[in-house]
VMD Tcl script that builds the backbone (N, CA, C; Angstrom):
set m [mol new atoms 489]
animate dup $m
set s [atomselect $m all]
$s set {name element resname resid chain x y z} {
  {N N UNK 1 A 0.840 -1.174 0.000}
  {CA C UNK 1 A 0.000 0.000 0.000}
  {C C UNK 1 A 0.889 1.242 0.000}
  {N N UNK 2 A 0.650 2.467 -0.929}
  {CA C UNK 2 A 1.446 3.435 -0.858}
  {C C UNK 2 A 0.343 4.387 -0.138}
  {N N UNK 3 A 1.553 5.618 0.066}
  {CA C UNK 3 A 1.212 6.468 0.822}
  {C C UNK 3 A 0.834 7.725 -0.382}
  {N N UNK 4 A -0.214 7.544 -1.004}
  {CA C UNK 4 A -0.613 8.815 -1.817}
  {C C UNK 4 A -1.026 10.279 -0.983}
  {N N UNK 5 A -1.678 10.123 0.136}
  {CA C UNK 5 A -1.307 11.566 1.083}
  {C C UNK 5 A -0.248 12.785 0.905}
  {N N UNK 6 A 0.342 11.577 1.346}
  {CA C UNK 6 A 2.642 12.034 1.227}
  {C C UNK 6 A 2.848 12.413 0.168}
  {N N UNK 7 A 2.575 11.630 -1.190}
  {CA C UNK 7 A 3.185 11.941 -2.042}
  {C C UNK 7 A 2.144 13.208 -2.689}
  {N N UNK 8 A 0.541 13.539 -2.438}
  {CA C UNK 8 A 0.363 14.723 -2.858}
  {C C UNK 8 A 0.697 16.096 -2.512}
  {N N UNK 9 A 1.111 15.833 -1.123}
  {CA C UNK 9 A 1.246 16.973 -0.359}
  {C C UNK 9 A 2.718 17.309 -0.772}
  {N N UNK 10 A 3.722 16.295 -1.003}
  {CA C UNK 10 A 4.864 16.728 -1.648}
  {C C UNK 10 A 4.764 17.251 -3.063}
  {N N UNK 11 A 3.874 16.507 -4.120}
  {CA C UNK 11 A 3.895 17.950 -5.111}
  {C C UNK 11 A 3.292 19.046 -5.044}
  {N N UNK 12 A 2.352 19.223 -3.772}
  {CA C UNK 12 A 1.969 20.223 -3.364}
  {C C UNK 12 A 3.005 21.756 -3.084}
  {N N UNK 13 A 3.669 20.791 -2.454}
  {CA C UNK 13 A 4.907 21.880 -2.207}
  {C C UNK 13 A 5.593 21.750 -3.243}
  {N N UNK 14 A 6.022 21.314 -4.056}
  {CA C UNK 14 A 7.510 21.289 -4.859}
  {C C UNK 14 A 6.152 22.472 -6.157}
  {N N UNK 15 A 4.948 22.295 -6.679}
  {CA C UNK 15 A 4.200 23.141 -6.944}
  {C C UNK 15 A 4.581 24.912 -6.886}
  {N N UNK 16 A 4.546 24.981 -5.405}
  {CA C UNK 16 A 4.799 26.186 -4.521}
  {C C UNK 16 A 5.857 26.748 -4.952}
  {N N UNK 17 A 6.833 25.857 -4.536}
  {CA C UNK 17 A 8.205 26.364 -4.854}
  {C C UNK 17 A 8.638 26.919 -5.958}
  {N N UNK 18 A 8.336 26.105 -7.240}
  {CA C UNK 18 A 8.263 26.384 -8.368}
  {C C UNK 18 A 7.556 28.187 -9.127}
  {N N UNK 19 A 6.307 28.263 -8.285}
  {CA C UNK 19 A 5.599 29.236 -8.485}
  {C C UNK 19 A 6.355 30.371 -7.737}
  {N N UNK 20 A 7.088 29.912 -6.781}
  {CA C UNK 20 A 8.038 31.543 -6.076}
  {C C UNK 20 A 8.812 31.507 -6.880}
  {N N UNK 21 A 9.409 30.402 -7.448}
  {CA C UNK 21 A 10.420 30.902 -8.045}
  {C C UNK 21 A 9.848 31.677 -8.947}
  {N N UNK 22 A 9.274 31.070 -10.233}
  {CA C UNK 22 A 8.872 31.758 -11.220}
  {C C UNK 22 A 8.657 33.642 -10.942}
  {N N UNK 23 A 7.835 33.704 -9.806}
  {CA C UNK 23 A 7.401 34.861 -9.476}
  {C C UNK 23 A 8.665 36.401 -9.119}
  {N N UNK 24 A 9.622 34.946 -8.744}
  {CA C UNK 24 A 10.620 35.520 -8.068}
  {C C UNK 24 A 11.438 36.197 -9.014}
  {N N UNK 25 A 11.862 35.738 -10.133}
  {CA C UNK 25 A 12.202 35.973 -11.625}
  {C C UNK 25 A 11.234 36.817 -12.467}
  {N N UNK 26 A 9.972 37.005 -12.022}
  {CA C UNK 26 A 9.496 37.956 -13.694}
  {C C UNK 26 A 10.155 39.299 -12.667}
  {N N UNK 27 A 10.307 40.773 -13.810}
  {CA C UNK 27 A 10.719 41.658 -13.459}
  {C C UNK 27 A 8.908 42.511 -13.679}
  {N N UNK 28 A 9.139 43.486 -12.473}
  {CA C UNK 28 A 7.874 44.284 -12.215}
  {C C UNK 28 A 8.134 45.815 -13.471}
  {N N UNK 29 A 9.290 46.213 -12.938}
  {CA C UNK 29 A 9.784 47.594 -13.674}
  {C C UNK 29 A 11.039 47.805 -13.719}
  {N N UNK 30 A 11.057 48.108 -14.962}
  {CA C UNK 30 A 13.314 48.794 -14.903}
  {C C UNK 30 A 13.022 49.923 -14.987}
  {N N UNK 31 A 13.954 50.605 -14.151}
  {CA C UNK 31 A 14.227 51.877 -13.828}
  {C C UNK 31 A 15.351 52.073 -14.436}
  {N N UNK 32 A 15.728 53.117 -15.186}
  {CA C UNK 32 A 17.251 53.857 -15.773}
  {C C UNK 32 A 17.269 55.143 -15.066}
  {N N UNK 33 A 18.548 55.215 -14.624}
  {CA C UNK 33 A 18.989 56.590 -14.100}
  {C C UNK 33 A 19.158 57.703 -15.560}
  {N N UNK 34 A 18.822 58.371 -15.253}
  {CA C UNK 34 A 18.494 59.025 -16.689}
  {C C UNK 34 A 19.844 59.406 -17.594}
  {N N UNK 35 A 21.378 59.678 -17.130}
  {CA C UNK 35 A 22.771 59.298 -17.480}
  {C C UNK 35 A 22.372 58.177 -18.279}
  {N N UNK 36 A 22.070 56.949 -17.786}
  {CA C UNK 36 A 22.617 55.656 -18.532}
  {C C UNK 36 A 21.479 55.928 -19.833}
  {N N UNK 37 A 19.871 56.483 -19.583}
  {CA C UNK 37 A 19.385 56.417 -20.875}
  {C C UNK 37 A 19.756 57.625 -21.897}
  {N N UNK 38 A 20.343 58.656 -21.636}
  {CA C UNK 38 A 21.340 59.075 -22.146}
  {C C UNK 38 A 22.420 59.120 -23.302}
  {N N UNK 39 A 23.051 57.807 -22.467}
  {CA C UNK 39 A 24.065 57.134 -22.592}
  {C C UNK 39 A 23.447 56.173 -23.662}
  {N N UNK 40 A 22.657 55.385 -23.561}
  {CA C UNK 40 A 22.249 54.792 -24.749}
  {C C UNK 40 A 21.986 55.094 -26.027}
  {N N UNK 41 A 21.222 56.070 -25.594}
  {CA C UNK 41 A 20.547 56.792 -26.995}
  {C C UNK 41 A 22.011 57.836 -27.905}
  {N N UNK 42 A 22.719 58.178 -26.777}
  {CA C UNK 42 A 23.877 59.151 -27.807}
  {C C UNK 42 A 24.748 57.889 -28.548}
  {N N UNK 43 A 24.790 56.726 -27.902}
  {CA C UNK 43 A 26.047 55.827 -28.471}
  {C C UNK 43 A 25.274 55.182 -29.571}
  {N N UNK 44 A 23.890 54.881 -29.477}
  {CA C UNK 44 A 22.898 54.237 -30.545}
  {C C UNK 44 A 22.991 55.605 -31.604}
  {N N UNK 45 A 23.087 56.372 -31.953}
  {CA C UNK 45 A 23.095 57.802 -32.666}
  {C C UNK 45 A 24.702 57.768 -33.021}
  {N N UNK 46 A 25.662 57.633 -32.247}
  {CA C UNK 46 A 27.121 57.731 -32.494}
  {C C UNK 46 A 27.264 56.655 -33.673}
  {N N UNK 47 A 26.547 55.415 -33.740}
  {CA C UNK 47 A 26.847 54.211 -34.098}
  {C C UNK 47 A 26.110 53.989 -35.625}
  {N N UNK 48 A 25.304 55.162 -35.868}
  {CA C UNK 48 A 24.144 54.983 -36.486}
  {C C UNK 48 A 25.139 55.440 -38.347}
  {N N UNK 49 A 24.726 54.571 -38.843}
  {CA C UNK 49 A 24.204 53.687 -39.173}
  {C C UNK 49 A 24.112 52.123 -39.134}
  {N N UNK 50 A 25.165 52.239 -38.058}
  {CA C UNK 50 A 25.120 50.813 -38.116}
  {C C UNK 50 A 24.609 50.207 -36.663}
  {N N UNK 51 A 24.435 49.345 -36.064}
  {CA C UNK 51 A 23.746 48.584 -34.912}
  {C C UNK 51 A 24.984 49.414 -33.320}
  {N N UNK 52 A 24.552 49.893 -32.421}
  {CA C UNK 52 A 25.679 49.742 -31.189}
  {C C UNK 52 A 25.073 48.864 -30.415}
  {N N UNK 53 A 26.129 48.860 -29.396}
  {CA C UNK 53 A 26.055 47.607 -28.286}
  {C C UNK 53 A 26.064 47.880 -26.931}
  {N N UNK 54 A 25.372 47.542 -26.075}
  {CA C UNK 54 A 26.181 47.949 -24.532}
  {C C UNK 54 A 25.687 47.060 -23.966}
  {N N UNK 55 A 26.379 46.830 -22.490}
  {CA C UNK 55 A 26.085 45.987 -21.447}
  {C C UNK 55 A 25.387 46.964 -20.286}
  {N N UNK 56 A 24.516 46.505 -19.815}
  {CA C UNK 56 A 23.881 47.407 -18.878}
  {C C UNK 56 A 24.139 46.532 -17.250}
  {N N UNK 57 A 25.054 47.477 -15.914}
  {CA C UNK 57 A 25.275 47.083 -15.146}
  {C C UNK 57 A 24.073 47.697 -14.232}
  {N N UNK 58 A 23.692 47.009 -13.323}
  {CA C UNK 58 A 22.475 47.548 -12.047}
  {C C UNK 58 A 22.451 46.832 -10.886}
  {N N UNK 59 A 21.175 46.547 -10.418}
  {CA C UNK 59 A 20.763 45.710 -9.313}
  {C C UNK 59 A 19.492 45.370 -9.537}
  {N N UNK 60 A 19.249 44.537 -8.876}
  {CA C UNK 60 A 17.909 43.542 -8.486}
  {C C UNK 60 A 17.323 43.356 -7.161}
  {N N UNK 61 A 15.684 44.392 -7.202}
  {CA C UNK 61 A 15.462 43.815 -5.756}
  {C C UNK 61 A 14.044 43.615 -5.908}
  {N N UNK 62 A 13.513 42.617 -5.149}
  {CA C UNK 62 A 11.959 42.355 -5.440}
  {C C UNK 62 A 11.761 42.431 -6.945}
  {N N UNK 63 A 11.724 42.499 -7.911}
  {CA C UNK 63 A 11.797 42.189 -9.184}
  {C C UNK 63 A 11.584 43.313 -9.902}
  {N N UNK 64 A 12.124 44.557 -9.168}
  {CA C UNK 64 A 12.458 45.713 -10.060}
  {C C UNK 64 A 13.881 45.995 -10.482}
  {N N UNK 65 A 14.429 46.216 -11.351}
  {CA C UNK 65 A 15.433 46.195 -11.809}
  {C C UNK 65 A 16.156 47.953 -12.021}
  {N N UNK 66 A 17.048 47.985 -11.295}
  {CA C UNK 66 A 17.594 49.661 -11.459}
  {C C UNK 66 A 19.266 49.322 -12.266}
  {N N UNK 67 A 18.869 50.049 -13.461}
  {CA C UNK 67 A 20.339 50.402 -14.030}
  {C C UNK 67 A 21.206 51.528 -13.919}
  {N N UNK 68 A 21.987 51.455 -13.617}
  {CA C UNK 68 A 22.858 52.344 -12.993}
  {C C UNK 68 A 24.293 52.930 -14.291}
  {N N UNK 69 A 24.633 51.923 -14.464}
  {CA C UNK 69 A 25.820 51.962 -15.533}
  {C C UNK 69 A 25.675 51.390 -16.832}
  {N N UNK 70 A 26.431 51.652 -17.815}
  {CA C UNK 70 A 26.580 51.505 -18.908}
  {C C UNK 70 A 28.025 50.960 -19.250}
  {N N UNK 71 A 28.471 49.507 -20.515}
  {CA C UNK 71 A 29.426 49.153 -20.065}
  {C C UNK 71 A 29.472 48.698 -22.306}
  {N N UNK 72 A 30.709 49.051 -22.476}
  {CA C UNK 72 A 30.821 48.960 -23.731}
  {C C UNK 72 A 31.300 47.433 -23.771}
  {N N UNK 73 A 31.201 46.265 -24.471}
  {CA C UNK 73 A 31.535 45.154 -24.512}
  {C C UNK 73 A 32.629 44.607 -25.036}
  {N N UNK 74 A 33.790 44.052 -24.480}
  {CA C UNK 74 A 35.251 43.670 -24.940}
  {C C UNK 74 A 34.804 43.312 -26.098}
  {N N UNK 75 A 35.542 43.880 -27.581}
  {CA C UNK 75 A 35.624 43.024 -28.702}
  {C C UNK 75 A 34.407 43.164 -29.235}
  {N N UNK 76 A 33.405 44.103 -29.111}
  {CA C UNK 76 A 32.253 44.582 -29.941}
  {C C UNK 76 A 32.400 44.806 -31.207}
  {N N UNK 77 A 31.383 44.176 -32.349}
  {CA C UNK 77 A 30.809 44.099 -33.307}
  {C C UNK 77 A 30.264 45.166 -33.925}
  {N N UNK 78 A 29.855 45.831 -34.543}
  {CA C UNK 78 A 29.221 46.757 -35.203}
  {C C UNK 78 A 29.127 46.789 -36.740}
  {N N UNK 79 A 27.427 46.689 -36.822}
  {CA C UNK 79 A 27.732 46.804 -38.680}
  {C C UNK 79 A 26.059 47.227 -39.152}
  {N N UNK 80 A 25.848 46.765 -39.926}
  {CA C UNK 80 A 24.497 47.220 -40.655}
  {C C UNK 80 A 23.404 46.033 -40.741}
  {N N UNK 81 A 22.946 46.247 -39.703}
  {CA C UNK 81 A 21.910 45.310 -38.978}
  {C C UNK 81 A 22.076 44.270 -37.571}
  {N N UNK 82 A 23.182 44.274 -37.123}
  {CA C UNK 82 A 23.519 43.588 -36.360}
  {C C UNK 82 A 24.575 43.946 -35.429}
  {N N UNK 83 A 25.047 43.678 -34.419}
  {CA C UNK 83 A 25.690 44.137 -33.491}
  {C C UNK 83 A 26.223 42.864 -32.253}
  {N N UNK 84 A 27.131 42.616 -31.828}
  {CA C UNK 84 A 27.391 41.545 -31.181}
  {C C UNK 84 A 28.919 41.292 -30.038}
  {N N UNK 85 A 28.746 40.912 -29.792}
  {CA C UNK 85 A 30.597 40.587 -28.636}
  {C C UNK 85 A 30.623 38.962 -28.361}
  {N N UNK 86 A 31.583 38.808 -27.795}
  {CA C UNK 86 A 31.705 37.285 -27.514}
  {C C UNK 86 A 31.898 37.202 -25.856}
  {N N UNK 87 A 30.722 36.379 -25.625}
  {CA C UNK 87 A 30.266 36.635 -23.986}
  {C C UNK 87 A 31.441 36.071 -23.441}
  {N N UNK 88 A 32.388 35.160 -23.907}
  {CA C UNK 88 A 33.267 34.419 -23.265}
  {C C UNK 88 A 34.616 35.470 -22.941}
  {N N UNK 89 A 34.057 36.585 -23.376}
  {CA C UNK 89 A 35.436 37.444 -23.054}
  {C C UNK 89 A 34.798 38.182 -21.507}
  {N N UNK 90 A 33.614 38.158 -21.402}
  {CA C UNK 90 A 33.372 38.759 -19.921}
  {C C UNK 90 A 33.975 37.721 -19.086}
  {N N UNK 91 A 34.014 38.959 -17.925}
  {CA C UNK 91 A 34.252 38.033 -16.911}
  {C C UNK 91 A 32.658 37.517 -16.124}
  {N N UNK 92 A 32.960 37.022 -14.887}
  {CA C UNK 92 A 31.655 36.276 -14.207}
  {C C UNK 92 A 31.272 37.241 -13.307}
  {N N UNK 93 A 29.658 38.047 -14.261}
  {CA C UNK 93 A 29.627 39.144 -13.441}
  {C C UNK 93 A 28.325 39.461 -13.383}
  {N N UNK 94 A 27.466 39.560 -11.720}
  {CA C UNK 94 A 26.028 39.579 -11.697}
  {C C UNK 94 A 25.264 40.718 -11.704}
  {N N UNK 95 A 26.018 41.411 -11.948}
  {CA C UNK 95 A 25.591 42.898 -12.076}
  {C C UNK 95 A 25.563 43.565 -13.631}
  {N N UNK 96 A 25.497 42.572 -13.928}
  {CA C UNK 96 A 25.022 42.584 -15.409}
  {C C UNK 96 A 23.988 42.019 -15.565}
  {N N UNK 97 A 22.986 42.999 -15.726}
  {CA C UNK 97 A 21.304 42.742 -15.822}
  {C C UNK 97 A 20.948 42.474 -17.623}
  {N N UNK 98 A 21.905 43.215 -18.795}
  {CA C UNK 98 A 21.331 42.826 -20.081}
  {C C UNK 98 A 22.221 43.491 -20.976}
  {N N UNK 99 A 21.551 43.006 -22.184}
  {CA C UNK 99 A 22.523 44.315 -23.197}
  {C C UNK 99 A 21.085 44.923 -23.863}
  {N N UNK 100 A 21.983 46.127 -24.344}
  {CA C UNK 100 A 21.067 47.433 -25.269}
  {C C UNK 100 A 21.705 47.138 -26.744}
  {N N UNK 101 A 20.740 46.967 -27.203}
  {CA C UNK 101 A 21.229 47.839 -28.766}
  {C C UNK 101 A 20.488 48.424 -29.546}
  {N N UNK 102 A 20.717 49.271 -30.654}
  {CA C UNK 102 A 20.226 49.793 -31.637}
  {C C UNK 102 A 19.490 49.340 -32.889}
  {N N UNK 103 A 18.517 49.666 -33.184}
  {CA C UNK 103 A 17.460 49.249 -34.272}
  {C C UNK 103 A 17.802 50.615 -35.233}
  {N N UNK 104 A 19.111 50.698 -36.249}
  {CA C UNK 104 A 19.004 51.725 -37.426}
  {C C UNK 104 A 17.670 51.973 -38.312}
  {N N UNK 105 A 16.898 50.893 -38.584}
  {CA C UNK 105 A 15.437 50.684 -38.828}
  {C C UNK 105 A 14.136 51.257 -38.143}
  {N N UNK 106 A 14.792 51.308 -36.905}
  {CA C UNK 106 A 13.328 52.205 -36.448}
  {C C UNK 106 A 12.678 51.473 -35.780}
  {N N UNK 107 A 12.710 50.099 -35.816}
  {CA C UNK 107 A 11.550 48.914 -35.468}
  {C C UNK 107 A 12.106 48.851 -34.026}
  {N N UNK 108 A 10.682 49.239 -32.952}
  {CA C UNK 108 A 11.291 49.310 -31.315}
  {C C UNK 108 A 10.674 48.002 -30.996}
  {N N UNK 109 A 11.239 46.624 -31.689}
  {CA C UNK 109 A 10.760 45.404 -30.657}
  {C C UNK 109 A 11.743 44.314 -31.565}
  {N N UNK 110 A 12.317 43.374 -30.688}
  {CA C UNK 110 A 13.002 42.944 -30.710}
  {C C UNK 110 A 12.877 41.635 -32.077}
  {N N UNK 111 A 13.662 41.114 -32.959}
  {CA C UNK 111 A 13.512 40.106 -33.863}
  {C C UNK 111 A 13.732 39.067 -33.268}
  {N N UNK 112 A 13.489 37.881 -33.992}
  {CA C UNK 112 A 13.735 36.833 -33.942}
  {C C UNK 112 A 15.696 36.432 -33.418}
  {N N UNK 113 A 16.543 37.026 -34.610}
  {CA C UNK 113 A 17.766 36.468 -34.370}
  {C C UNK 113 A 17.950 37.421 -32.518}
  {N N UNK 114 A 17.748 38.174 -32.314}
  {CA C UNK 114 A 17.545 39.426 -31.244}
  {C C UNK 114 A 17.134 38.394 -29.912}
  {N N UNK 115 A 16.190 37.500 -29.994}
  {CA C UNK 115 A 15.532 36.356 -28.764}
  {C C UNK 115 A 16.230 35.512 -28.823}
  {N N UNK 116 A 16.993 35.186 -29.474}
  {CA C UNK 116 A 17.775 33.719 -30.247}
  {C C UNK 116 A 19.460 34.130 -29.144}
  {N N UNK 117 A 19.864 35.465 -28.981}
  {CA C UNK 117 A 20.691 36.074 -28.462}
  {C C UNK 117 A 20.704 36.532 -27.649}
  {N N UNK 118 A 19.559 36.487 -26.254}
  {CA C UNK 118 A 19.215 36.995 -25.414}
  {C C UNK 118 A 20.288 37.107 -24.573}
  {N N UNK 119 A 21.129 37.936 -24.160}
  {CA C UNK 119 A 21.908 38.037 -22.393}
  {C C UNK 119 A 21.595 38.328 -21.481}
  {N N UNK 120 A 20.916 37.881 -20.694}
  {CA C UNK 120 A 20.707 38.366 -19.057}
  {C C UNK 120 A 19.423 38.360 -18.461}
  {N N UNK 121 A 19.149 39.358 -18.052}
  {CA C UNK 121 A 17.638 39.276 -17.718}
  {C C UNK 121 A 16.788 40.405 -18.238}
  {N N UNK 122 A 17.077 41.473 -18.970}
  {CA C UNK 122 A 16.327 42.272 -20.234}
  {C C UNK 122 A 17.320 42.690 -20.935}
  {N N UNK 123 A 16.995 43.212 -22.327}
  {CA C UNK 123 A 17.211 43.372 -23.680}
  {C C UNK 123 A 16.371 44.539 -23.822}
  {N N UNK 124 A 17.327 45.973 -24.076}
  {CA C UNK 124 A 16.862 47.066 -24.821}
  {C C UNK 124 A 17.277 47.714 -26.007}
  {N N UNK 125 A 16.553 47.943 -26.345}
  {CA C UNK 125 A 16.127 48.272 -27.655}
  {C C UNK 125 A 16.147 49.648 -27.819}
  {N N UNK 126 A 17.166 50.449 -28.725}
  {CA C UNK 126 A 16.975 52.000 -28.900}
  {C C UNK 126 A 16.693 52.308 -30.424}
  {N N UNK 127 A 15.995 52.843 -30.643}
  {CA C UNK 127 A 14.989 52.648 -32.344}
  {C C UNK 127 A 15.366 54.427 -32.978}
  {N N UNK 128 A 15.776 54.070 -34.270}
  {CA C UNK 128 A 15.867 55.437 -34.622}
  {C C UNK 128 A 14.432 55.963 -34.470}
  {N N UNK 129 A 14.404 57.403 -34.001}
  {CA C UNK 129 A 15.893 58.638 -34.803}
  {C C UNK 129 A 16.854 59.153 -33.550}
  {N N UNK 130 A 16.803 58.027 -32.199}
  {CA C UNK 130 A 17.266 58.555 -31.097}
  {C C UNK 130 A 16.684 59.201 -30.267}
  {N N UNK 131 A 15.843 60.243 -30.136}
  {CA C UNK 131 A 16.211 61.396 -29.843}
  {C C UNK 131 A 15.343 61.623 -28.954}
  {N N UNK 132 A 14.822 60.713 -27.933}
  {CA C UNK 132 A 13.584 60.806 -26.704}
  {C C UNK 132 A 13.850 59.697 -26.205}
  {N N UNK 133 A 13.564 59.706 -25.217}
  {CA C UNK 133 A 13.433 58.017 -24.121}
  {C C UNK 133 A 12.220 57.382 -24.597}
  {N N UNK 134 A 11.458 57.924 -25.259}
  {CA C UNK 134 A 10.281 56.962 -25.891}
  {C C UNK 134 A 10.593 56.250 -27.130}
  {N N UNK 135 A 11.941 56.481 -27.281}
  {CA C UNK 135 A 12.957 55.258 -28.603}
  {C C UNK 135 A 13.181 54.506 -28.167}
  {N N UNK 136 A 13.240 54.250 -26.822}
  {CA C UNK 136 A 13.652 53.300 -25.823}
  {C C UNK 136 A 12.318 51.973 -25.300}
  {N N UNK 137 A 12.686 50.715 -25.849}
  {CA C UNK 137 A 12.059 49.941 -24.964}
  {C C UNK 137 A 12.736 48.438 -24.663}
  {N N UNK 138 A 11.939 48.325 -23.590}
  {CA C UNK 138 A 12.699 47.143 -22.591}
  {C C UNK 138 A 11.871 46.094 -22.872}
  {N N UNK 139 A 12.109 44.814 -22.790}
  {CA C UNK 139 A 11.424 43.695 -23.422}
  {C C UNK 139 A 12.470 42.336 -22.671}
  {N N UNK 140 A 11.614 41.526 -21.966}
  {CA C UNK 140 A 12.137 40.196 -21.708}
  {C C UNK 140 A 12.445 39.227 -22.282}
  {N N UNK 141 A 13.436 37.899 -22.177}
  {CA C UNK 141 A 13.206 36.644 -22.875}
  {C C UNK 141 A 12.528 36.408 -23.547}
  {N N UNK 142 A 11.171 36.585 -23.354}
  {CA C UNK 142 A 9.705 36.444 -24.464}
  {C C UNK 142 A 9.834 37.336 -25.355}
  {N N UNK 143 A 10.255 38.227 -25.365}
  {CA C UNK 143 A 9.943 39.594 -26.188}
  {C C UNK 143 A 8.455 40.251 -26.064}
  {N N UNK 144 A 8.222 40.076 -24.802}
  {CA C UNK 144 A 7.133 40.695 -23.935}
  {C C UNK 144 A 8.058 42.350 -23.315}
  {N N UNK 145 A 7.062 43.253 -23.658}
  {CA C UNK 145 A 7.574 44.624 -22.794}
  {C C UNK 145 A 7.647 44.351 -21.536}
  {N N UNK 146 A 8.507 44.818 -20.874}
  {CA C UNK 146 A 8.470 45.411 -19.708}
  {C C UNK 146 A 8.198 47.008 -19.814}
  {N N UNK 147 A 7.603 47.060 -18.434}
  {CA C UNK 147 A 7.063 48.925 -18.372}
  {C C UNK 147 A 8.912 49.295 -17.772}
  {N N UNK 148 A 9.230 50.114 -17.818}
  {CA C UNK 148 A 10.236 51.370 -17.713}
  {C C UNK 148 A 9.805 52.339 -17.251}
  {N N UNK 149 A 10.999 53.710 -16.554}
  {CA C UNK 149 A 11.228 54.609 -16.273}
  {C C UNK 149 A 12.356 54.887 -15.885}
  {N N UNK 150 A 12.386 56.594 -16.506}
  {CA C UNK 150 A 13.703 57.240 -16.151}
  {C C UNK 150 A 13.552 58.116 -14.680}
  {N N UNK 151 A 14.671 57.665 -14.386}
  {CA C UNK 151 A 15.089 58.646 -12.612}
  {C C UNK 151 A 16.262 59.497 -12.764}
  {N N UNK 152 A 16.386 60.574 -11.690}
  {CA C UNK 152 A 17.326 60.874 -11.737}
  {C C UNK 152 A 18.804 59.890 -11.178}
  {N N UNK 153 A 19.585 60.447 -11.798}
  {CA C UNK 153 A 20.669 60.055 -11.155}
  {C C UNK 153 A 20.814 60.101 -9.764}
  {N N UNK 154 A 21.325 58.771 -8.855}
  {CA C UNK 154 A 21.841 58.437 -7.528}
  {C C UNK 154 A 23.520 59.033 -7.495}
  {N N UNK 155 A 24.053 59.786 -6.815}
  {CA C UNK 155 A 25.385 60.201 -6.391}
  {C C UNK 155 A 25.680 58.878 -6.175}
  {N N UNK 156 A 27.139 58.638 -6.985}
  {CA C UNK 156 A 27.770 57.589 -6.835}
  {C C UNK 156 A 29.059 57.630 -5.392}
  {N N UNK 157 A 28.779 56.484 -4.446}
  {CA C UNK 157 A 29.380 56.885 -3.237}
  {C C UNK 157 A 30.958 56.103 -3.999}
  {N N UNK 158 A 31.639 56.400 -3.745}
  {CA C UNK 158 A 33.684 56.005 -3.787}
  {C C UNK 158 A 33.688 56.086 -2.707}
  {N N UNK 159 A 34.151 54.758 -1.965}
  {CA C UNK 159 A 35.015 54.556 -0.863}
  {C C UNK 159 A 36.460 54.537 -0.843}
  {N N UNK 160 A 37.261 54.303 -2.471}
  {CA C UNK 160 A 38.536 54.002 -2.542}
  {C C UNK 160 A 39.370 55.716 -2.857}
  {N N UNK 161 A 38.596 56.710 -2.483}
  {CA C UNK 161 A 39.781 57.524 -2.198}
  {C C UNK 161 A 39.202 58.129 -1.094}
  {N N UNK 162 A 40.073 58.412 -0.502}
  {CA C UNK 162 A 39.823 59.580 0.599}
  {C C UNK 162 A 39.705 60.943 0.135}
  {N N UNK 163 A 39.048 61.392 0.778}
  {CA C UNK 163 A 38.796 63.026 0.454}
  {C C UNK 163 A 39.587 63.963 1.751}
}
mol reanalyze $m
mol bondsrecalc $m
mol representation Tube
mol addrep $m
């Protein structure tokens, strides 16, 4: 005779678990300090006509996501439609929430080869002609939006010099 009790109440929980996780992982909102969206949009414009690239450094808490920095990628790619680096040249680093790049086309949502290449935990997208944060959109693994907003900049604290 088995114990089917036991064993429902255990996928009961392993259920649970599964569902925090999941929950624990979708992102609610990315926030950009308004520097880094900035920063995107002049290097997507610098780059233009052809695709730019960046790595976007931040944090993660409760499943809002704040980007803070902007990080050009060892050994970046650039050309006319496409844009790329070779992840194996990063180092092992969790503060790397995604990469940005440029749509010379205009088109603000991500393609096929674009999902196929996903890094991290969002993928933005800066769409000609540049020139507003509403060129700007954020989009997950799925190529589902995420909602966004720009903040001001946080004063960056340095502990390594003395004043």
């Amino acid at each position: 005779m088995t114990n089917s009790g036991g064993a429902c109440q255990r996928v009961r929980l392993l259920r649970k678990a599964i569902i925090r996780k999941v929950l624990k992982m979708m992102i609610n909102i990315v926030r950009f300090e308004k520097s880094v969206a900035d920063s995107i949009l002049s290097y997507a414009l610098s780059a233009y006509p052809k695709e730019g690239i960046l790595l976007l450094r931040g944090k993660v808490m409760k499943g809002d996501i704040l980007v803070d920095e902007v990080l050009i990628p060892p050994l970046a790619t650039h050309g006319r439609g496409f844009s790329g680096f070779p992840s194996i040249m990063l180092p092992m680093d969790l503060s790397v929430m995604g990469v940005s790049h440029s749509h010379p086309s205009g088109v603000l949502k991500p393609s096929i080869h674009d999902l196929n290449h996903f890094y991290g935990r969002i993928m933005v997208i800066a769409a000609y002609p540049f020139q507003s944060y509403s060129d700007i959109g954020v989009f997950n693994s799925n190529g589902d939006r995420i909602t966004h907003e720009i903040i001001p900049d946080h004063p960056q604290l340095n502990d390594d010099f003395a004043y």
